[in-house]
C-alpha positions in Angstrom: -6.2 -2.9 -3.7 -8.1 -2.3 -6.5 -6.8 -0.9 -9.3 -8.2 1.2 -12.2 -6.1 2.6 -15.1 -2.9 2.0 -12.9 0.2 0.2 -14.0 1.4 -2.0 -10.8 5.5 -1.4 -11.8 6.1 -4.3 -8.9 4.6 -7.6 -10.3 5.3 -10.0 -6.5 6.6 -8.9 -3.2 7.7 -10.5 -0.4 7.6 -9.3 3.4 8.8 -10.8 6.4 6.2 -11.0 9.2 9.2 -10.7 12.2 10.8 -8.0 10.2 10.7 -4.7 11.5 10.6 -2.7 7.8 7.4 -1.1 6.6 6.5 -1.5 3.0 6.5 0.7 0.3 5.0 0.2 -3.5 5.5 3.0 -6.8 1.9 2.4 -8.7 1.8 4.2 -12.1 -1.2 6.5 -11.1 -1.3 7.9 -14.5 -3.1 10.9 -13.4 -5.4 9.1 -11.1 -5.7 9.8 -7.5 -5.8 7.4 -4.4 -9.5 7.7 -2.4 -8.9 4.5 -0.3 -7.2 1.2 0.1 -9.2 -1.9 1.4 -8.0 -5.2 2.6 -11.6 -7.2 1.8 -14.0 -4.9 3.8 -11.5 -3.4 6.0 -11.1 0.5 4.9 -7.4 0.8 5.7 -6.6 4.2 7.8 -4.2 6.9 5.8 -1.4 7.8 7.9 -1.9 4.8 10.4 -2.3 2.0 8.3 -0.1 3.3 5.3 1.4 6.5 4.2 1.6 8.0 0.6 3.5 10.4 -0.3 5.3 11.2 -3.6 3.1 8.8 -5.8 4.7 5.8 -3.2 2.7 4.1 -0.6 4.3 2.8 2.5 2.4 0.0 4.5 3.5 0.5 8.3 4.9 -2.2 10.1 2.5 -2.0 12.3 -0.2 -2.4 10.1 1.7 -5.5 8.3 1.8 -7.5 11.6 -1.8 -7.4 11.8 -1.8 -9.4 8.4 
């Protein structure tokens, strides 16, 4: 992800590639809004690939086993 005028509240995380749990992240927005998230030059897909809702985005576990 990049980031621009966001405060990341969750400096490491740590998810469990046999796990069954999606995973979710709080990013200070500060006013900004999310256009996309990229892993290198992949485009991920909203609602497929990750979910945001509430300021929090969710990474499916579906999505995460592709990692």
């Amino acid at each position: 992800m990049l980031y621009k005028d966001v405060d990341v509240l969750e400096k490491s995380a740590e998810f469990v590639r046999t796990s069954s749990d999606s995973f979710s992240i709080v990013p200070g927005f500060n006013g900004n809004t999310l256009s996309e998230i990229r892993q290198g030059d992949n485009v991920l897909v909203k609602n497929e690939d990750y979910v945001l809702e509430n300021d929090t985005i969710t990474f499916t576990n579906e999505y995460l086993k592709t990692l």
